[in-house]
C-alpha positions in Angstrom: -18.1 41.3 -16.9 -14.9 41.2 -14.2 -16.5 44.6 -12.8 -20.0 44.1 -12.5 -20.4 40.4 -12.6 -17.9 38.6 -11.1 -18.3 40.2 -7.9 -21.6 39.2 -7.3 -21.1 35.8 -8.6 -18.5 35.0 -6.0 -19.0 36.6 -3.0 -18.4 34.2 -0.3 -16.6 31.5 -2.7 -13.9 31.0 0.2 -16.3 29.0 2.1 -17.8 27.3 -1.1 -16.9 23.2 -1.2 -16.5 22.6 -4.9 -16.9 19.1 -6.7 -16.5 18.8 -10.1 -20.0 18.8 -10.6 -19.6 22.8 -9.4 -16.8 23.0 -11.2 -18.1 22.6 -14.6 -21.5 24.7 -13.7 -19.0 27.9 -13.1 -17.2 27.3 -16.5 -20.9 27.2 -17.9 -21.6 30.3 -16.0 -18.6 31.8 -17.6 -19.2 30.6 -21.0 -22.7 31.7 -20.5 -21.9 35.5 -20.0 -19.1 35.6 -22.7 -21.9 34.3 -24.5 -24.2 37.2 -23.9 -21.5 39.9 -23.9 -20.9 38.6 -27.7 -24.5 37.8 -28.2 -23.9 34.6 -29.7 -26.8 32.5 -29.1 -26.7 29.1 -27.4 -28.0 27.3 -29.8 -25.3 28.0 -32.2 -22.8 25.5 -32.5 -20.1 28.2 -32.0 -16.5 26.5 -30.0 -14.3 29.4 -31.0 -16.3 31.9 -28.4 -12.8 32.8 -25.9 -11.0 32.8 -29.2 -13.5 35.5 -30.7 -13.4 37.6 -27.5 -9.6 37.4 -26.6 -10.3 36.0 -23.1 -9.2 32.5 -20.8 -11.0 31.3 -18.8 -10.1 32.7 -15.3 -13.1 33.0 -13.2 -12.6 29.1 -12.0 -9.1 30.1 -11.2 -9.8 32.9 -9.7 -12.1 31.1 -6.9 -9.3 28.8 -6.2 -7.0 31.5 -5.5 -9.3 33.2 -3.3 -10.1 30.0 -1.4 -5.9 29.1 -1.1 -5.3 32.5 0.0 -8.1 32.7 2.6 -6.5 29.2 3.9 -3.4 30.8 4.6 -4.4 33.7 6.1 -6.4 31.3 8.5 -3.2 29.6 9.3 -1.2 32.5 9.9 -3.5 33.7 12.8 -1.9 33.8 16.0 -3.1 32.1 19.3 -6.8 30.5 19.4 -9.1 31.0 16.4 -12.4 28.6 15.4 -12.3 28.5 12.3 -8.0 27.4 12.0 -9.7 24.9 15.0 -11.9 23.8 12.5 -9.3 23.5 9.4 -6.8 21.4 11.3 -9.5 19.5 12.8 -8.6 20.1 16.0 -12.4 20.7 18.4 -11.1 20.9 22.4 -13.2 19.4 24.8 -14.1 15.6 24.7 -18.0 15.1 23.4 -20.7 15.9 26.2 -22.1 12.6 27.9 -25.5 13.1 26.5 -24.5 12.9 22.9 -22.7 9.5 23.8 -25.9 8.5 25.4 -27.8 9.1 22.1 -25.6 6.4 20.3 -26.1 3.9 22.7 -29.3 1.5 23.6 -30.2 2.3 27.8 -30.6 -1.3 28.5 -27.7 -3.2 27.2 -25.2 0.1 26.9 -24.7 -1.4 23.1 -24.9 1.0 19.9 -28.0 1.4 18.4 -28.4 0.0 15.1 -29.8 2.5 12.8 -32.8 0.7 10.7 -31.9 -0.4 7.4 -33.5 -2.5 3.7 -32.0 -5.2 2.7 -33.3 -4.8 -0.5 -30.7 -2.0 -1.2 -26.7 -1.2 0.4 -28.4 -2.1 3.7 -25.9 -3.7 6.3 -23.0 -2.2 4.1 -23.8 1.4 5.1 -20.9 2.4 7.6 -23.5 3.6 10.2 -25.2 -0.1 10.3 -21.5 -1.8 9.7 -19.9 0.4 12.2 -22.5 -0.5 15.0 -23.0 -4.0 14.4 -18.7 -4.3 14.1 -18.9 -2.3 17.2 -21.5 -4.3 19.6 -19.3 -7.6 18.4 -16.3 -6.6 20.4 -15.9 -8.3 24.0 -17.5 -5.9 26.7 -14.3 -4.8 28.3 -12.7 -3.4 25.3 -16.3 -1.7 25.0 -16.3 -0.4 27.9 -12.5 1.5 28.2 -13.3 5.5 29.3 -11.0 6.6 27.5 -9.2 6.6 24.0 -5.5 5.1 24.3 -7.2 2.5 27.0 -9.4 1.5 24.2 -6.9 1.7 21.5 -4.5 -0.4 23.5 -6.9 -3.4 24.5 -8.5 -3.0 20.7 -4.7 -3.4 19.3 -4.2 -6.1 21.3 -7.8 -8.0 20.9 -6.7 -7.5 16.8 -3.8 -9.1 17.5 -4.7 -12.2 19.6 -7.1 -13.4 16.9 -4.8 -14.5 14.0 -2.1 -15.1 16.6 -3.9 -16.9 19.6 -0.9 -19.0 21.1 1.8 -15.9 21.8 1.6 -14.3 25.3 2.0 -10.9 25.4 
């Protein structure tokens, strides 16, 4: 099973984004070939299937390792590489003006509000929260070009409204 099956199982598991959900469908894959390889049917109520063929499970363990060591060898690459840009999160270059453009109305330079129910999560959603939170803030704060300008007046906006009679 390790030489024929495994293989073509988990080619490409580096890249694979596992949930527990994927998790517990591997171990079933597993489970499923021990199964075959013993020919013990699935319908039998059999638990004692690794004990019967002197095996752990490893193929779960196996993945992860795979996936840890491709990590490292990511981050031991020297000078500029995309994909150890893209594992320490790190994209150069600020975003293009026309993809700011798209988040914003062309009238009233507010963010758009995407449409939402109110008979479900509606205004909750981050999307809808985050725009509405956004368009409340005073027009100058909106309007800082860059990051620190508008961390800075956002910190000190934050600040001023529990604590309105201390001058900064």
């Amino acid at each position: 099973m390790k030489a024929l099956v495994w293989p073509i199982a988990t080619h490409g598991c580096e890249s694979w984004t596992f949930r527990k959900n994927e998790e517990t469908r591997l171990d079933a894959f597993e489970m499923n070939g021990l199964r075959k390889i013993l020919q013990v049917s699935w319908t039998a109520k059999k638990t004692n299937v690794l004990n019967k063929a002197g095996v752990k499970r490893k193929l779960l363990d196996t993945v992860k390792a795979r996936k840890l060591a491709y990590h490292g060898l990511t981050m031991r690459k020297q000078g500029s590489c995309l994909e150890k840009e893209i594992m320490q999160g790190k994209m150069s270059g600020a975003p293009q003006l026309n993809q700011l453009n798209r988040l914003r109305s062309s009238s009233s330079h507010q963010l758009l509000v995407p449409p939402f129910r109110l008979t479900t999560v509606g205004r909750r959603t981050f999307p809808v929260a985050a725009s509405l939170l956004c368009n409340s803030l005073p027009s100058d704060i909106q309007s800082s070009l860059s990051l620190p300008v508008f961390r800075q007046r956002l910190k000190t906006f934050l600040f001023r409204r529990p604590f309105p009679d201390i001058v900064l």
